[in-house]
ModelCIF file with pLDDT and N, C-alpha, C, O atoms, coordinates in Angstrom:
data_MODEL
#
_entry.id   MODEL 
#
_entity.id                         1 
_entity.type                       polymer 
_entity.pdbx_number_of_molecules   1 
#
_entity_poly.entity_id                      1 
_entity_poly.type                           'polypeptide(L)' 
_entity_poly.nstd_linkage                   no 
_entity_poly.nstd_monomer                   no 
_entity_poly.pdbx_seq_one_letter_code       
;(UNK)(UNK)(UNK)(UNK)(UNK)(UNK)(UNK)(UNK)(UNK)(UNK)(UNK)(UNK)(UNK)(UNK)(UNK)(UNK)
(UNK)(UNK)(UNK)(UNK)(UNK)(UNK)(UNK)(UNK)(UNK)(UNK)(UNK)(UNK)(UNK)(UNK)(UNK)(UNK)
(UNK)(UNK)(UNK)(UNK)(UNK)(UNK)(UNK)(UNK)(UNK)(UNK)(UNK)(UNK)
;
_entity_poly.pdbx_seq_one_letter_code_can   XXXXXXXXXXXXXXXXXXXXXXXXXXXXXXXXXXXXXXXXXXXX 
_entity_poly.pdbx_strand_id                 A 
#
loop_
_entity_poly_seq.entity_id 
_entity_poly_seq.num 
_entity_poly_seq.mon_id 
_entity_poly_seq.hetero 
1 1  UNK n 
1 2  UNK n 
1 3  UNK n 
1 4  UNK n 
1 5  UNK n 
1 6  UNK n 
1 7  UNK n 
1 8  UNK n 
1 9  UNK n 
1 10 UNK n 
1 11 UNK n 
1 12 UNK n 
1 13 UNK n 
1 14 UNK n 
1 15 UNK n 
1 16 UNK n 
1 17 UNK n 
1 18 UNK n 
1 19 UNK n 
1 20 UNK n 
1 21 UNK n 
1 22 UNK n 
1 23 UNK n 
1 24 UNK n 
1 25 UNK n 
1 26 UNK n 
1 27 UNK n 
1 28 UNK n 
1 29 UNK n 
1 30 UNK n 
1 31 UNK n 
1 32 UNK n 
1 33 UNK n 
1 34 UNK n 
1 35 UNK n 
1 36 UNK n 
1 37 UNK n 
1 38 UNK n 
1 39 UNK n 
1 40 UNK n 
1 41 UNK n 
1 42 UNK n 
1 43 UNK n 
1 44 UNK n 
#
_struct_asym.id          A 
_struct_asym.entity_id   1 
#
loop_
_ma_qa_metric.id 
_ma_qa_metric.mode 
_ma_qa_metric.name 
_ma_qa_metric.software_group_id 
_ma_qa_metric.type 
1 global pLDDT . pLDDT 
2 local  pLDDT . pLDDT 
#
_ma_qa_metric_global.metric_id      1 
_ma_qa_metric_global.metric_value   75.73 
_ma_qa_metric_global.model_id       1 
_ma_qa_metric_global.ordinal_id     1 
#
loop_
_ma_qa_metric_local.label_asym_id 
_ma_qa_metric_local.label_comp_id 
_ma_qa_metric_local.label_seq_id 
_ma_qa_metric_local.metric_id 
_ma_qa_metric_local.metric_value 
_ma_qa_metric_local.model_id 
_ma_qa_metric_local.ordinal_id 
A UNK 1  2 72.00 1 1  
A UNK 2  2 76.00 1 2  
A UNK 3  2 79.00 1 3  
A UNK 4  2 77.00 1 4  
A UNK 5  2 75.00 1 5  
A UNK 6  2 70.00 1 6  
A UNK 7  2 64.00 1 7  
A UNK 8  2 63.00 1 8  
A UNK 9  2 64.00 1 9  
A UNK 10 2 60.00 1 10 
A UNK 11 2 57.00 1 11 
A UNK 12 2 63.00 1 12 
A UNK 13 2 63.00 1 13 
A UNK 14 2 66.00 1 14 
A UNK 15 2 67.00 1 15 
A UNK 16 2 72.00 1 16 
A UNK 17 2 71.00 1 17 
A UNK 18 2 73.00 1 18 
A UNK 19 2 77.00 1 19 
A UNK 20 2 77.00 1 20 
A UNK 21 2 80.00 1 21 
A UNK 22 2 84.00 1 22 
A UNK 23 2 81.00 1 23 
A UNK 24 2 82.00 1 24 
A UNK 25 2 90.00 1 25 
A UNK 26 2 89.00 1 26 
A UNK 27 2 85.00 1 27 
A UNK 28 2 89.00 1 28 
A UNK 29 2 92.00 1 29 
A UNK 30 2 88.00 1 30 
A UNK 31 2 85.00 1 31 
A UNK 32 2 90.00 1 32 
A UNK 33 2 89.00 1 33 
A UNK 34 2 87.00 1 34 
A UNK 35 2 87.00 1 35 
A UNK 36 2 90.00 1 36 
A UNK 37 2 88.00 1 37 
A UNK 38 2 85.00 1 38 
A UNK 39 2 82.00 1 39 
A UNK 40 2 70.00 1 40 
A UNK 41 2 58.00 1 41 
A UNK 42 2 62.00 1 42 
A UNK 43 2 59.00 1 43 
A UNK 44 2 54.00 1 44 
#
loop_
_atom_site.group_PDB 
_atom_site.id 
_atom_site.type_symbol 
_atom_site.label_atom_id 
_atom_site.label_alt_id 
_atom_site.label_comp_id 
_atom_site.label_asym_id 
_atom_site.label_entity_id 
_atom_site.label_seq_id 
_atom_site.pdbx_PDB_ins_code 
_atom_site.Cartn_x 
_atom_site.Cartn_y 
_atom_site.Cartn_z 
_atom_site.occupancy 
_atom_site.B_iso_or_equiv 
_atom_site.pdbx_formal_charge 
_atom_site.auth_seq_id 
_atom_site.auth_comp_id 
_atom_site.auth_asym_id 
_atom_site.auth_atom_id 
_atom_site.pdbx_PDB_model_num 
ATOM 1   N N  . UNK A 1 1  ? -25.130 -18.394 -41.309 1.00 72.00 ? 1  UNK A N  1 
ATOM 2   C CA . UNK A 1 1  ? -25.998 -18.118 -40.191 1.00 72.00 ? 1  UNK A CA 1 
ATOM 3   C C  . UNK A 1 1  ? -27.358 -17.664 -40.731 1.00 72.00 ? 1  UNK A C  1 
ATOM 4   O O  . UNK A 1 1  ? -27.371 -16.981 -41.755 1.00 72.00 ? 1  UNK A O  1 
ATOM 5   N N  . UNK A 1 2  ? -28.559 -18.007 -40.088 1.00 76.00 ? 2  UNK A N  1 
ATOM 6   C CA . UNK A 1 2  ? -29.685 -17.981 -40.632 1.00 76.00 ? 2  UNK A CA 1 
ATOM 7   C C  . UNK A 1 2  ? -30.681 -17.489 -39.104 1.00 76.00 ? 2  UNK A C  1 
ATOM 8   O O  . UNK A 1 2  ? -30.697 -18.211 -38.107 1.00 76.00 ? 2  UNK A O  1 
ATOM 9   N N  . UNK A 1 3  ? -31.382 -16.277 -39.180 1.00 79.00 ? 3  UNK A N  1 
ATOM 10  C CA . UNK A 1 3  ? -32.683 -15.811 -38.202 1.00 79.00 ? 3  UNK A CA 1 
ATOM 11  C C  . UNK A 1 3  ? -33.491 -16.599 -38.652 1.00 79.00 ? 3  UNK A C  1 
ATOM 12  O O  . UNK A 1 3  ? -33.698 -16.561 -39.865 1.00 79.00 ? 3  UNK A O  1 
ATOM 13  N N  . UNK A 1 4  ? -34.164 -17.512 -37.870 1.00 77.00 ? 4  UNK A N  1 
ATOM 14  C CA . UNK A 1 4  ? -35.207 -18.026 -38.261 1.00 77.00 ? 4  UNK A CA 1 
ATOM 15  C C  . UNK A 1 4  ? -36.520 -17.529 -37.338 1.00 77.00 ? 4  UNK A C  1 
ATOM 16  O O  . UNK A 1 4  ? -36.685 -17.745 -36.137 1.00 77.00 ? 4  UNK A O  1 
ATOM 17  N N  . UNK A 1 5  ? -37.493 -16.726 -38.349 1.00 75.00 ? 5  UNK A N  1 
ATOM 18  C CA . UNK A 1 5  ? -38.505 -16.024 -37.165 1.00 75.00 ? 5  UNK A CA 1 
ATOM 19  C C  . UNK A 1 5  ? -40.168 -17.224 -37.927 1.00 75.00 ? 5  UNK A C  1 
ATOM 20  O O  . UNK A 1 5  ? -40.699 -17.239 -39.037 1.00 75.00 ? 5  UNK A O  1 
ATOM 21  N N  . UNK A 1 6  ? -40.420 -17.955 -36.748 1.00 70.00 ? 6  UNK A N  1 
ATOM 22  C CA . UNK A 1 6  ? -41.384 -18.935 -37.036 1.00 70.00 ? 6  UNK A CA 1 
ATOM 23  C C  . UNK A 1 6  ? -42.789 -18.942 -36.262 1.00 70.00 ? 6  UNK A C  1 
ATOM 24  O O  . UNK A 1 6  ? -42.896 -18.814 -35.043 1.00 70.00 ? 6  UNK A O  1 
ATOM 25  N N  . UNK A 1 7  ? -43.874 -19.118 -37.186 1.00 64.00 ? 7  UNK A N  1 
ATOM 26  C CA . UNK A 1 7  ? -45.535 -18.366 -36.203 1.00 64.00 ? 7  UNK A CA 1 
ATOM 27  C C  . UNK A 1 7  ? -45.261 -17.519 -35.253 1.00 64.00 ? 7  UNK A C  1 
ATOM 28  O O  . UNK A 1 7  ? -44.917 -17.742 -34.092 1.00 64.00 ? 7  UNK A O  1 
ATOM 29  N N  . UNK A 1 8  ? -45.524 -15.982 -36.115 1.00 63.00 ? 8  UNK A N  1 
ATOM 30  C CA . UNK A 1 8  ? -45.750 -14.980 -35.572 1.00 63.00 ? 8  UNK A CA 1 
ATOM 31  C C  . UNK A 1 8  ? -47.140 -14.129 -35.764 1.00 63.00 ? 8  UNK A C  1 
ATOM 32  O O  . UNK A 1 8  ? -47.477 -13.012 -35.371 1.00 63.00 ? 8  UNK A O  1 
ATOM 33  N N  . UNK A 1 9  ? -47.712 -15.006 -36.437 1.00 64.00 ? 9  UNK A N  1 
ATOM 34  C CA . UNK A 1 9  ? -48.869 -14.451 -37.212 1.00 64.00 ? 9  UNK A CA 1 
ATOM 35  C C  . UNK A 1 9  ? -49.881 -14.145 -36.139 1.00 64.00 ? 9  UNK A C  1 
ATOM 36  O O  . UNK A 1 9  ? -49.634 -14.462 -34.976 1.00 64.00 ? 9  UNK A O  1 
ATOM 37  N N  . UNK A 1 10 ? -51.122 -13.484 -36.500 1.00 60.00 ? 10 UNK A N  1 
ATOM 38  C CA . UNK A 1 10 ? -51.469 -13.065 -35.480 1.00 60.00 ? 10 UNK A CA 1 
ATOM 39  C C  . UNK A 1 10 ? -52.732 -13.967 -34.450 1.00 60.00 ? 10 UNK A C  1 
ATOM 40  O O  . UNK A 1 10 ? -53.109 -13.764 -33.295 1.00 60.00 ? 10 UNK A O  1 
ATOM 41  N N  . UNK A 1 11 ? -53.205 -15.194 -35.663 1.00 57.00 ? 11 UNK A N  1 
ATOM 42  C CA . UNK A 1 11 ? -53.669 -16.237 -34.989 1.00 57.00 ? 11 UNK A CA 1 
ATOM 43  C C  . UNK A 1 11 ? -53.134 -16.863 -33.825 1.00 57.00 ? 11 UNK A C  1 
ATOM 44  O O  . UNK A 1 11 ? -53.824 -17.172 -32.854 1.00 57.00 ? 11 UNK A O  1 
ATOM 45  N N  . UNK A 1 12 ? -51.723 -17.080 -33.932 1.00 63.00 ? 12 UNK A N  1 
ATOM 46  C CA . UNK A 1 12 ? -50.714 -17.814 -33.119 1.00 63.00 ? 12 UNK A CA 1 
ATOM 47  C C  . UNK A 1 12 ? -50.648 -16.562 -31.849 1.00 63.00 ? 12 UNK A C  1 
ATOM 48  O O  . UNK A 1 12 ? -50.752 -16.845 -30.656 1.00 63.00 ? 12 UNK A O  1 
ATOM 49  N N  . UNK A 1 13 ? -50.521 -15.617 -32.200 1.00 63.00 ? 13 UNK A N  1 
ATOM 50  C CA . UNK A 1 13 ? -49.152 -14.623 -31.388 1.00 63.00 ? 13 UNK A CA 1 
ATOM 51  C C  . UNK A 1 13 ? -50.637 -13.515 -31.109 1.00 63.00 ? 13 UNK A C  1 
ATOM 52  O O  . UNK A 1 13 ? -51.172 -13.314 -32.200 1.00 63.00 ? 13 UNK A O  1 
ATOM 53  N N  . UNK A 1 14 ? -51.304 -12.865 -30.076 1.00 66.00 ? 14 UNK A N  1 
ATOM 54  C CA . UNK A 1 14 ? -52.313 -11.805 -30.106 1.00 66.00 ? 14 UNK A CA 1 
ATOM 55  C C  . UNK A 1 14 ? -51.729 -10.808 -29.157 1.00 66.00 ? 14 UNK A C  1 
ATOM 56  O O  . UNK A 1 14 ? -50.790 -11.090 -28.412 1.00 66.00 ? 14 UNK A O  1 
ATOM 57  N N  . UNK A 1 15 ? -52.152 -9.948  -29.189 1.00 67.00 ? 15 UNK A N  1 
ATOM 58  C CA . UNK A 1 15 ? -51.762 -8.726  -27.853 1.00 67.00 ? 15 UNK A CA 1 
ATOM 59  C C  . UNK A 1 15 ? -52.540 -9.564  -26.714 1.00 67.00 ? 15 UNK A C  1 
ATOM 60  O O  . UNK A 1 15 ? -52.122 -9.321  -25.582 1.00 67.00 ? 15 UNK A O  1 
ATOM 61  N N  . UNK A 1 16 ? -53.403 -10.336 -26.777 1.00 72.00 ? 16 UNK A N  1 
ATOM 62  C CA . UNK A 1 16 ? -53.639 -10.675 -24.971 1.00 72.00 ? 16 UNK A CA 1 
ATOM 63  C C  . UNK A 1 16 ? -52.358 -11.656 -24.748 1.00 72.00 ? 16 UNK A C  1 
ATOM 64  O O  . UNK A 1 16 ? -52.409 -11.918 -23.546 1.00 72.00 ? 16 UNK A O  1 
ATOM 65  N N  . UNK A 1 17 ? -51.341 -12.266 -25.255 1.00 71.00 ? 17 UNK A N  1 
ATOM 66  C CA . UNK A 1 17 ? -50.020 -12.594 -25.154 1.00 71.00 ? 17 UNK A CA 1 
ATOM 67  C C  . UNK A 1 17 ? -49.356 -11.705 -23.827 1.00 71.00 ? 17 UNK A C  1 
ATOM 68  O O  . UNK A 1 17 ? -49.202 -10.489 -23.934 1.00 71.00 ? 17 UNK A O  1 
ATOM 69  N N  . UNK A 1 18 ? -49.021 -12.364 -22.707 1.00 73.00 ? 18 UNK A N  1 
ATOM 70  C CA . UNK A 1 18 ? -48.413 -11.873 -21.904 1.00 73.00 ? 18 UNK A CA 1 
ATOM 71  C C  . UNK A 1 18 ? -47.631 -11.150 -22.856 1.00 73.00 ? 18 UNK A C  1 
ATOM 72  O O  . UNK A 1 18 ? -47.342 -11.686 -23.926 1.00 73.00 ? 18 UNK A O  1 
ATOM 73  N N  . UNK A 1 19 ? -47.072 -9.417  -22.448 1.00 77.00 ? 19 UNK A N  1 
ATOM 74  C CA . UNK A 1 19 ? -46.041 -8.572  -23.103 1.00 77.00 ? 19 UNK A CA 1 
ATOM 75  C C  . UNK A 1 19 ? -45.863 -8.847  -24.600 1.00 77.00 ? 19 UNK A C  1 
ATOM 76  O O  . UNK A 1 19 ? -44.913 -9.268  -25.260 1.00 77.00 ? 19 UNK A O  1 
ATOM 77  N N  . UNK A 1 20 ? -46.814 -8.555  -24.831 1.00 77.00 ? 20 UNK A N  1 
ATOM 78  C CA . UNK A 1 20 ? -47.148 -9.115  -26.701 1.00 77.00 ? 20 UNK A CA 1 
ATOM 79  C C  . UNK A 1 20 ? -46.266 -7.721  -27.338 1.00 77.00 ? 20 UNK A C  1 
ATOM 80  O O  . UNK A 1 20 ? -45.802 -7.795  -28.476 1.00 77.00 ? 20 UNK A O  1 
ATOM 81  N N  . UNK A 1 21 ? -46.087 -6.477  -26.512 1.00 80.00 ? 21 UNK A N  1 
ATOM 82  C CA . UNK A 1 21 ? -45.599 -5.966  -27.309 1.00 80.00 ? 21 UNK A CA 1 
ATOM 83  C C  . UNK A 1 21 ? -43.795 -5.587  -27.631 1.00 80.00 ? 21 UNK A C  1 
ATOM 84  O O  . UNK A 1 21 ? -43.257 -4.857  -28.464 1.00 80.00 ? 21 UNK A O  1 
ATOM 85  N N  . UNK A 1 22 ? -43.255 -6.458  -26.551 1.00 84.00 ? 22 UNK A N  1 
ATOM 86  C CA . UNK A 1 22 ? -42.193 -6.327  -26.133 1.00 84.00 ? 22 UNK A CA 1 
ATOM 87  C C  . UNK A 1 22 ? -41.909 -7.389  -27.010 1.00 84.00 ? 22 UNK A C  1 
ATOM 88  O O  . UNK A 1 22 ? -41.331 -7.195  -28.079 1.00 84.00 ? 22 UNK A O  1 
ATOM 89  N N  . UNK A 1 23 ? -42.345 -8.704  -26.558 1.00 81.00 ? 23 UNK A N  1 
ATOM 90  C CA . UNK A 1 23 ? -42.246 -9.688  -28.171 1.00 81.00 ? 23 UNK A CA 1 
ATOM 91  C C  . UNK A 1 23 ? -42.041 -9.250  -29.498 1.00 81.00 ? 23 UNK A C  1 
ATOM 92  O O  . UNK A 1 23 ? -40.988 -9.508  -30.082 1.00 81.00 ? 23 UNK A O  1 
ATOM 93  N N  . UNK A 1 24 ? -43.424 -8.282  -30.294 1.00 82.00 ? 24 UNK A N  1 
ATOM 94  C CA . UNK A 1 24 ? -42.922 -8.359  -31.309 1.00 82.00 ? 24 UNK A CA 1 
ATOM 95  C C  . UNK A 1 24 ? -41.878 -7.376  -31.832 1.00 82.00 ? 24 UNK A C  1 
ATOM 96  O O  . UNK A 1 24 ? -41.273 -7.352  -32.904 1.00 82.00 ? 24 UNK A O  1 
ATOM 97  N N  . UNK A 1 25 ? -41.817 -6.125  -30.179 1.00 90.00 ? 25 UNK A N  1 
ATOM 98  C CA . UNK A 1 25 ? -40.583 -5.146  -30.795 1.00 90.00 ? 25 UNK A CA 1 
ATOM 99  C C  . UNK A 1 25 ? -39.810 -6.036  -31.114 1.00 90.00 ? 25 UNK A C  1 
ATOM 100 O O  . UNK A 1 25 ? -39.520 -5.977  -32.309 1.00 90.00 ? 25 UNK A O  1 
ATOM 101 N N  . UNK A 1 26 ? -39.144 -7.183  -30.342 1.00 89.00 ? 26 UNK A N  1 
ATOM 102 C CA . UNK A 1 26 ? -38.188 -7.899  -30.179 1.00 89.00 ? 26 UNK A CA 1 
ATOM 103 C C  . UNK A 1 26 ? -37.797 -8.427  -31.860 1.00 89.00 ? 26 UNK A C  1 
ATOM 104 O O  . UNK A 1 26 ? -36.801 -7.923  -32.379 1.00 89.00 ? 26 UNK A O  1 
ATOM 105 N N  . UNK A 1 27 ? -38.397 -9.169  -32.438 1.00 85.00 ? 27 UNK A N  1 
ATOM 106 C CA . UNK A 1 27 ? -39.084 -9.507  -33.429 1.00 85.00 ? 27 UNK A CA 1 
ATOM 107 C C  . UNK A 1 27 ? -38.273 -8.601  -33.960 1.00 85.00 ? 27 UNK A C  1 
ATOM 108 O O  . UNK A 1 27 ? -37.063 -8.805  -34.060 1.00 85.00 ? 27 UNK A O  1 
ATOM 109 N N  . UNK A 1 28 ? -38.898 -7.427  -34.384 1.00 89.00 ? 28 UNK A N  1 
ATOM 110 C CA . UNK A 1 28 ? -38.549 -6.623  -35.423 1.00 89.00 ? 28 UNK A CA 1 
ATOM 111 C C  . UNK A 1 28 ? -37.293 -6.076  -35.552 1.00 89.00 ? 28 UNK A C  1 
ATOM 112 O O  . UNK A 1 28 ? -36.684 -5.596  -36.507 1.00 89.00 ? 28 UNK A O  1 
ATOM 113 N N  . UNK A 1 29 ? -36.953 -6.302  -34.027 1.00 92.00 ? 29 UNK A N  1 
ATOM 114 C CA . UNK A 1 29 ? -35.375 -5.937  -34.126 1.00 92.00 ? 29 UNK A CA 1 
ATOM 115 C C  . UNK A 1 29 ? -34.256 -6.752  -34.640 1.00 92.00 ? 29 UNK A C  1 
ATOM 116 O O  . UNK A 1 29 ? -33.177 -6.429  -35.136 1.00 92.00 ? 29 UNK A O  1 
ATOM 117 N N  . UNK A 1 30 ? -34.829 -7.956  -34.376 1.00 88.00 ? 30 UNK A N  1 
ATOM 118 C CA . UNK A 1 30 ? -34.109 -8.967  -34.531 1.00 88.00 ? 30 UNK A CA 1 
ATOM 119 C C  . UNK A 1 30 ? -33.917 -9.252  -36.100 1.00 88.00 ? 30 UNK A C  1 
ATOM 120 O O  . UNK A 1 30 ? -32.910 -9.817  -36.524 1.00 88.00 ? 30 UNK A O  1 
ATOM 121 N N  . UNK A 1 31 ? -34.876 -8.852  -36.858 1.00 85.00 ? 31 UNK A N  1 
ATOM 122 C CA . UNK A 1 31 ? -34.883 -9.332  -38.269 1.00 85.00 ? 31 UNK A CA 1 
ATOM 123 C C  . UNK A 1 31 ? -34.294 -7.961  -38.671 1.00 85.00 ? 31 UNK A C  1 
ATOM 124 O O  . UNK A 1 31 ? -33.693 -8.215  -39.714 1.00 85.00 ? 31 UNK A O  1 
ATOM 125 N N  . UNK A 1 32 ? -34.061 -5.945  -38.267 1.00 90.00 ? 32 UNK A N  1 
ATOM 126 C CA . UNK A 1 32 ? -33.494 -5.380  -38.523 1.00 90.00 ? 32 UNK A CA 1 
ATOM 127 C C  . UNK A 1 32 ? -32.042 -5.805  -38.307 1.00 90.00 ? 32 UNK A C  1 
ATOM 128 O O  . UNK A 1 32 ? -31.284 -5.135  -39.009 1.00 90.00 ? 32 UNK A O  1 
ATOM 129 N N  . UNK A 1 33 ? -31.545 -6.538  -37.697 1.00 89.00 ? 33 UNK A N  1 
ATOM 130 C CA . UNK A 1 33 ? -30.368 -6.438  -36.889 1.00 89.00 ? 33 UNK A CA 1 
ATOM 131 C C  . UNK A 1 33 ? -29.774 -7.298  -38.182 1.00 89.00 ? 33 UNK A C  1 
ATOM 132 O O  . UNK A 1 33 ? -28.812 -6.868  -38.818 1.00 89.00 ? 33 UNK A O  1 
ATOM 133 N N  . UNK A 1 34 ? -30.449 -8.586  -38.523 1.00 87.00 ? 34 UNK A N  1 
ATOM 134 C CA . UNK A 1 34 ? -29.752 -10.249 -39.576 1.00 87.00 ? 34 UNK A CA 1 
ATOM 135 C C  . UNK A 1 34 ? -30.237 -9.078  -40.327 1.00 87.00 ? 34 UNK A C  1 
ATOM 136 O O  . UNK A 1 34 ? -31.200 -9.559  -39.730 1.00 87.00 ? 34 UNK A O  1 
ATOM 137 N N  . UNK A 1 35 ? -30.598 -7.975  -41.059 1.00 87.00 ? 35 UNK A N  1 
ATOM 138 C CA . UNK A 1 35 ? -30.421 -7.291  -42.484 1.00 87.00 ? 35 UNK A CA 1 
ATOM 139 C C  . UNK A 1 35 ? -29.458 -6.560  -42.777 1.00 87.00 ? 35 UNK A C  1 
ATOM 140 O O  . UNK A 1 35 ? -29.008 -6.476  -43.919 1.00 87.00 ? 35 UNK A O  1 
ATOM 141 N N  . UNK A 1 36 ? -28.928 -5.810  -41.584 1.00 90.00 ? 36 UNK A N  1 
ATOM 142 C CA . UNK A 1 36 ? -27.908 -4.836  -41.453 1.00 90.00 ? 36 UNK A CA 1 
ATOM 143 C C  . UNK A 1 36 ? -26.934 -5.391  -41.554 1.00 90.00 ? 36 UNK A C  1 
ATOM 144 O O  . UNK A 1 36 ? -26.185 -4.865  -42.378 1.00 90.00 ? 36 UNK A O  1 
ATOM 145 N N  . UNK A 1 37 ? -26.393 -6.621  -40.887 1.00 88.00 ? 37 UNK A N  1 
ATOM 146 C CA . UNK A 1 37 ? -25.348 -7.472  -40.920 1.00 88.00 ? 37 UNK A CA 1 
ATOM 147 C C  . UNK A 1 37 ? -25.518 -8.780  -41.970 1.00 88.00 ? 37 UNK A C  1 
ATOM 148 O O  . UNK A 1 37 ? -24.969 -9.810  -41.577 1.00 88.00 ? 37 UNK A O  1 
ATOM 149 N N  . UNK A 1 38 ? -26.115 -8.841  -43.071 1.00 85.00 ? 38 UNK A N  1 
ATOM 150 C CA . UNK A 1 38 ? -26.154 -9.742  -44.101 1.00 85.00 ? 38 UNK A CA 1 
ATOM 151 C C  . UNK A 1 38 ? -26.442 -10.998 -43.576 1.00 85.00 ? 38 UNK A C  1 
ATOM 152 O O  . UNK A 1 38 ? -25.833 -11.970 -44.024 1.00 85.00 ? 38 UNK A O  1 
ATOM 153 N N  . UNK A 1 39 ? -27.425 -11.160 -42.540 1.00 82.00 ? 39 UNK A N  1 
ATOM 154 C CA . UNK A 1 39 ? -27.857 -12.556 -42.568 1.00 82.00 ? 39 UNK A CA 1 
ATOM 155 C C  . UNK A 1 39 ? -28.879 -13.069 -43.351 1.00 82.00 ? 39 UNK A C  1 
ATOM 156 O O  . UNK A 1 39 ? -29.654 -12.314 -43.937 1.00 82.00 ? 39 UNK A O  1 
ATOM 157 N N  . UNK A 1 40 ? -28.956 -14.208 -43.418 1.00 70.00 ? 40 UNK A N  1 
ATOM 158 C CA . UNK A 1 40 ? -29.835 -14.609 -44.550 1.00 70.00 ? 40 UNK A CA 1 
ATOM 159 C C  . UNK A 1 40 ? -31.478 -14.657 -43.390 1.00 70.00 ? 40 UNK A C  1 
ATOM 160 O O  . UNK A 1 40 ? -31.388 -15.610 -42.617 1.00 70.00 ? 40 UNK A O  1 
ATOM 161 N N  . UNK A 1 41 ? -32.574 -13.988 -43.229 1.00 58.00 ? 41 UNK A N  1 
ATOM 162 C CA . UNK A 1 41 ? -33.876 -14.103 -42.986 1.00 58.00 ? 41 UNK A CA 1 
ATOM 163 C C  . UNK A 1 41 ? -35.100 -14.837 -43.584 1.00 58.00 ? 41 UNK A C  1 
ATOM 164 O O  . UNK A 1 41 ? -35.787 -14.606 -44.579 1.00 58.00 ? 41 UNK A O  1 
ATOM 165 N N  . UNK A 1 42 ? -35.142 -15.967 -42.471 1.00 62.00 ? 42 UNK A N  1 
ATOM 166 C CA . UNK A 1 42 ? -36.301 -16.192 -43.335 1.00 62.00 ? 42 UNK A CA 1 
ATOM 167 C C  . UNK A 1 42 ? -37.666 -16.156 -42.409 1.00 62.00 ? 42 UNK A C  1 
ATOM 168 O O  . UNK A 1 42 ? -37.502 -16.349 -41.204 1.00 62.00 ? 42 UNK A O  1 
ATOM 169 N N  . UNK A 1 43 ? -38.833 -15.949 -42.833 1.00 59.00 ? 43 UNK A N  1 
ATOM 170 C CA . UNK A 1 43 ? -39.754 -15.745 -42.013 1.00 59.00 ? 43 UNK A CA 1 
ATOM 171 C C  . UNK A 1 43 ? -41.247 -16.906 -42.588 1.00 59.00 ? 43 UNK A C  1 
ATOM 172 O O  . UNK A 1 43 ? -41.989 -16.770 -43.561 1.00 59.00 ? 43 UNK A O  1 
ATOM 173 N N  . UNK A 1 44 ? -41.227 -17.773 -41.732 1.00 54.00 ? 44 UNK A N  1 
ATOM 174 C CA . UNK A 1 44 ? -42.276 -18.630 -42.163 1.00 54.00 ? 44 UNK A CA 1 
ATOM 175 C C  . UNK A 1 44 ? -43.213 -18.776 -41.059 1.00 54.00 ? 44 UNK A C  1 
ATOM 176 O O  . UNK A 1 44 ? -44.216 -19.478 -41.189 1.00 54.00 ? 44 UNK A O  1 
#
């Protein structure tokens, strides 16, 4: 099983982003969550 987190950068992704910040909590949880449980992360 593999998180795949893809253009998140901030060109792509800005706070005028509807709920930009709920996104990238999301984000961050999501890649805490595949570390804790040994998934393989990749972030491109």
């Amino acid at each position: 099983m593999v998180l795949l987190v893809v253009d998140t950068q901030k060109l792509i992704t800005t706070p005028d982003l509807y709920n930009f910040s709920a996104f990238e909590d999301a984000v961050k949880t999501l890649i805490a969550a595949a570390r804790e449980n040994d998934v393989e992360d990749r972030i491109v």
